[in-house]
C-alpha positions as CSV (number, residue, x, y, z in Angstrom):
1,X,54.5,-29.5,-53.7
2,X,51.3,-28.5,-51.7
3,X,51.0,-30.0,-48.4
4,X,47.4,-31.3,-47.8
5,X,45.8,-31.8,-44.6
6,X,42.7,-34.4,-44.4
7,X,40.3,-34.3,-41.3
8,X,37.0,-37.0,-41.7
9,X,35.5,-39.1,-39.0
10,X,34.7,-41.4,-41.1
11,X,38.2,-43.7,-41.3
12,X,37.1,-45.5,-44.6
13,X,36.5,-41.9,-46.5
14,X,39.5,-40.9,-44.2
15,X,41.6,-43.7,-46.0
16,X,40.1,-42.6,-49.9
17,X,41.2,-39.0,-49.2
18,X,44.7,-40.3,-48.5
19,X,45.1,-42.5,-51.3
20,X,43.4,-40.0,-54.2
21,X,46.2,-37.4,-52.6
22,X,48.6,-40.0,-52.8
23,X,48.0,-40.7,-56.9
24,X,47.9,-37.0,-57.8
25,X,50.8,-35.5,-58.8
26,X,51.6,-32.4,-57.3
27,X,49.7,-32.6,-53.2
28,X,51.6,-34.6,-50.8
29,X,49.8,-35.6,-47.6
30,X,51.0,-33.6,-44.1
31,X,48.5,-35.8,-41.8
32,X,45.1,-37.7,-41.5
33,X,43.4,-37.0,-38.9
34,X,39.7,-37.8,-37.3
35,X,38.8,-34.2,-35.8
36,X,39.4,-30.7,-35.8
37,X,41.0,-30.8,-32.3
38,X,43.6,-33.0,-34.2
39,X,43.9,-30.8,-37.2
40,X,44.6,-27.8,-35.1
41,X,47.4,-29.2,-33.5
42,X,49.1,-30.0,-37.0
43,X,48.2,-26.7,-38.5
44,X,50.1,-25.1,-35.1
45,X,53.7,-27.2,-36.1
46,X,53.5,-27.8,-39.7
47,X,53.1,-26.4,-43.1
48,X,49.4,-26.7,-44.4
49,X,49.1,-25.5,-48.0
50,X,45.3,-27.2,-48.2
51,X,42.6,-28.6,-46.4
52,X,40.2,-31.2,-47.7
53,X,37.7,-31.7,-44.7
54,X,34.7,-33.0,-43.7
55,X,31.4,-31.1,-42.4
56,X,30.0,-32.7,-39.7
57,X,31.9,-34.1,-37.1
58,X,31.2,-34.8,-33.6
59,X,33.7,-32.5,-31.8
60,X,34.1,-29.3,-34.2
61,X,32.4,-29.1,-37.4
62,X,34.2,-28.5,-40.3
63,X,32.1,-25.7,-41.5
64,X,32.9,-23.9,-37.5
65,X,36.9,-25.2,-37.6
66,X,37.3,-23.0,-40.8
67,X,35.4,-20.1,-39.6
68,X,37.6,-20.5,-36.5
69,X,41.3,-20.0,-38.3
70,X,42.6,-16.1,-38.7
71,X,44.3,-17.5,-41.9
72,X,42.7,-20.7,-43.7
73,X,45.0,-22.4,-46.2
74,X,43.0,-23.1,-49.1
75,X,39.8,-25.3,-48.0
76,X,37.6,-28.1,-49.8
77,X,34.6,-29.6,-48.3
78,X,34.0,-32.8,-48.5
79,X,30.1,-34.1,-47.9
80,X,27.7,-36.2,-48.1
81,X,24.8,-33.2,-47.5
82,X,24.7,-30.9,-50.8
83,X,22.7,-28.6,-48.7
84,X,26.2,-27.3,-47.5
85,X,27.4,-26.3,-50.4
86,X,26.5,-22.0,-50.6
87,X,27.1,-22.1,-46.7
88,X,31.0,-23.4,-47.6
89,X,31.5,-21.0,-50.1
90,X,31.0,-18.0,-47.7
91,X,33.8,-19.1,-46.0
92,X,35.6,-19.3,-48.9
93,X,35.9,-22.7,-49.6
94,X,37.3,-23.3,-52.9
95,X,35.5,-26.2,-53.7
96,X,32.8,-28.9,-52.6
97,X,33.3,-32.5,-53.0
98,X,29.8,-34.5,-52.6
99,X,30.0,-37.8,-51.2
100,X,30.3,-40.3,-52.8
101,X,33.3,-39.0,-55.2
102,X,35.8,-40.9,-57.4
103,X,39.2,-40.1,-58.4
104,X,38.3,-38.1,-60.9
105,X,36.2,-36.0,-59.2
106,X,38.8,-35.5,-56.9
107,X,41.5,-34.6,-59.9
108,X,39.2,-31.9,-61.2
109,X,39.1,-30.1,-57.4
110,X,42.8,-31.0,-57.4
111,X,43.3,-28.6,-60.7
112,X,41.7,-26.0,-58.8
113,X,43.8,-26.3,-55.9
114,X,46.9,-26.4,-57.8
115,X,45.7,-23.3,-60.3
116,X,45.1,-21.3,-56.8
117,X,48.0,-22.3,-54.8
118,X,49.9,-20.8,-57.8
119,X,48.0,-17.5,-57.4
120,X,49.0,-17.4,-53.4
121,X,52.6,-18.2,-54.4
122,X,52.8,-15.2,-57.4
123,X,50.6,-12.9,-54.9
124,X,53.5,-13.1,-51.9
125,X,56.1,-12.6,-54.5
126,X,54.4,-9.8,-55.7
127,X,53.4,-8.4,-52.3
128,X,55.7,-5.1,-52.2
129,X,57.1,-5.4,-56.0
130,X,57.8,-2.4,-58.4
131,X,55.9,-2.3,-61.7
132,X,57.7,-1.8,-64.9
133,X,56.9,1.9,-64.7
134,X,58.1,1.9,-61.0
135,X,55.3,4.5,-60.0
136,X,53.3,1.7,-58.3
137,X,53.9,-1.4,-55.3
138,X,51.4,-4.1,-54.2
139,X,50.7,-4.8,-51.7
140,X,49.4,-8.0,-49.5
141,X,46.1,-7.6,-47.4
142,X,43.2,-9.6,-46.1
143,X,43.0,-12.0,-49.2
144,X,44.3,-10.3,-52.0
145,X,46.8,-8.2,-53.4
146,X,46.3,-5.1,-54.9
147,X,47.9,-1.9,-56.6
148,X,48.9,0.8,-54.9
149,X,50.0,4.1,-56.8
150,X,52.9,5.9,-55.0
151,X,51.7,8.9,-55.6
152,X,48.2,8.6,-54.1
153,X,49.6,7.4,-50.8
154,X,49.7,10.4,-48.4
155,X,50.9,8.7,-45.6
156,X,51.5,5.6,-43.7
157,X,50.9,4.4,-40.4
158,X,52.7,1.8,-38.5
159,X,50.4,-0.3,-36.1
160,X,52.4,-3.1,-34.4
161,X,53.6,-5.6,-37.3
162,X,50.8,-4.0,-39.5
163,X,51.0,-0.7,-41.8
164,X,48.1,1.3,-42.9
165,X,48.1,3.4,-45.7
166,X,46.0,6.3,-46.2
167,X,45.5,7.8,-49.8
168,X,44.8,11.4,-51.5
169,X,41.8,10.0,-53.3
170,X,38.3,9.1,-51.0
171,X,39.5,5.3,-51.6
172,X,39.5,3.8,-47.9
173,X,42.4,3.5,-45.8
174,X,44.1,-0.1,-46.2
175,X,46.2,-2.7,-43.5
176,X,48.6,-4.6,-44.7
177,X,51.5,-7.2,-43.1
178,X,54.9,-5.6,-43.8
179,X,57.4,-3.7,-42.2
180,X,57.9,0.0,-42.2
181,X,61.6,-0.9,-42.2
182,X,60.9,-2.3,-45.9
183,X,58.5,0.0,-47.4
184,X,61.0,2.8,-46.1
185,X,63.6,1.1,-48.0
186,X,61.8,0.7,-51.1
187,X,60.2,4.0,-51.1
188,X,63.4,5.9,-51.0
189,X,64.3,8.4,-53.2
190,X,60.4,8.6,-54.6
191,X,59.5,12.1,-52.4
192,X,59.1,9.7,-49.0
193,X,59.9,10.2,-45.7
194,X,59.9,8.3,-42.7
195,X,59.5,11.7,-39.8
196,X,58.2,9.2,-37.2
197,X,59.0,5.6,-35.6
198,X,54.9,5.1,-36.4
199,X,54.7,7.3,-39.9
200,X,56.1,8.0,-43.0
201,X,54.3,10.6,-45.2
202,X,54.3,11.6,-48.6
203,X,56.3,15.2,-48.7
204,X,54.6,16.3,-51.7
205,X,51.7,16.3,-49.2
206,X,53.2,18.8,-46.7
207,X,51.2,22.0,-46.0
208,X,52.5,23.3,-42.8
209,X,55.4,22.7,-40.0
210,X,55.2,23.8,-36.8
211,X,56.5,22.9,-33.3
212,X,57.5,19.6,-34.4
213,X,54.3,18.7,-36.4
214,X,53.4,18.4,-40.0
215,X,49.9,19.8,-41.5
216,X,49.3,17.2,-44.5
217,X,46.7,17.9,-47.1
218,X,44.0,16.3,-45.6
219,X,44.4,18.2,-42.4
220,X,46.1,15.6,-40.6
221,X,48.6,16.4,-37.9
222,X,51.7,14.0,-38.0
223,X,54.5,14.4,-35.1
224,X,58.1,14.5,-36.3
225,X,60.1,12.1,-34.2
226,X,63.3,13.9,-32.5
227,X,66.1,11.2,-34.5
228,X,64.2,12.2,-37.7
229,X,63.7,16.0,-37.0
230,X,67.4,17.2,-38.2
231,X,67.0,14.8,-41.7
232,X,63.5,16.3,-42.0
233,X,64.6,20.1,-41.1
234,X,67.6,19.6,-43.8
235,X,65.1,18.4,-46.7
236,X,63.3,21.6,-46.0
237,X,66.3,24.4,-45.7
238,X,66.9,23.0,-48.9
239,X,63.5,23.9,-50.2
240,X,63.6,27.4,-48.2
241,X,63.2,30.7,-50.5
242,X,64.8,33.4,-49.2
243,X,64.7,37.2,-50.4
């Protein structure tokens, strides 16, 4: 079920809202409310899956209450000004509802909602989730979830409850909300090592130790942390040549 949130100031297209959400299979209605102040108070205690909202209002306007949240659940404007329309969808509204609408019109935007709450819910059990060939994970960040080859990962950086992985290739360094804990887990066994509370690196990446620091491809200097040094130390002994 996908928990909708309503916000209009207008209580007769407030009431609409609530009874088209009502009839459609699948949304079920968290609150009605007649300003953003209001909204935000619901969005701080309970689940919001959707927001069908209104542009101008006299407090907060829709369009400056989206653009306000770190994380927007998935937004529909609803408007009698069309004019709106190509400034909603740079906030990444997923559709635009233009007043007056009927039922219908709001079953079709419904569709969407449903077919992209579906995405969100695949895309968060898919966030760190071997492929078949096990040589790749994905990953959750910003909006999207993409593919990350094990391999081109040369290290990792914990920041706080964020990680960032840097790669081999020139493709840009990327943040994502997981635990180093987790990806530590998972990535054990694959030529990983966690030689830091901040950093896990990819060993096939080692060019030089020294005094307690790692020389990676890229040049990058990565400490070794003093409850991983005798693990670390023992993975290379074993890889020591000796004459």
């Amino acid at each position: 079920m996908i928990h909708c949130l309503v916000i209009d100031d207008e209580p007769l297209a407030l009431e609409q809202l609530k009874t088209y959400i009502e009839k459609t299979e699948g949304l079920t209605l968290v609150a009605a409310v007649e300003s953003a102040t209001e909204a935000a108070k619901h969005l701080e205690s309970e689940r919001v899956d959707a927001i069908f909202t209104d542009i101008q209002m006299p407090d907060i306007s829709g369009m400056e209450f989206i653009r306000s949240l770190e994380t927007a659940p998935i937004v529909v404007f609803t408007t009698a000004y069309s004019q709106y329309a190509i400034e909603g969808f740079k906030v990444n509204a997923l559709d635009y509802l233009l007043k007056p609408f009927g039922l219908d019109d709001f079953k079709k935007t419904a569709e969407k909602v449903k077919r992209q709450y579906e995405l969100q819910q695949q895309a968060e059990m898919a966030e760190l989730h071997p492929t078949t060939d096990d040589e790749a994970i994905f990953i959750k960040t910003d909006y999207k979830t993409i593919r990350v080859e094990t391999d081109n990962i040369r290290y990792v950086e914990g920041m706080s409850e964020y990680l960032r992985f840097h790669f081999r290739d020139d493709h840009k360094p990327v943040t994502a909300l997981l635990s180093m804990k987790r990806l530590e887990s998972h990535l054990s066994g694959k030529h990983f090592m966690r030689v830091h509370r901040s950093y896990l690196i990819n060993l096939s990446c080692i060019r030089e130790y020294n005094r307690q620091r790692i020389t990676l491809e890229g040049g990058e200097i990565i400490p070794v942390g003093d409850i991983y040094k005798n693990t670390f130390l023992t993975y290379l002994e074993g890889k020591f040549l000796y004459g």
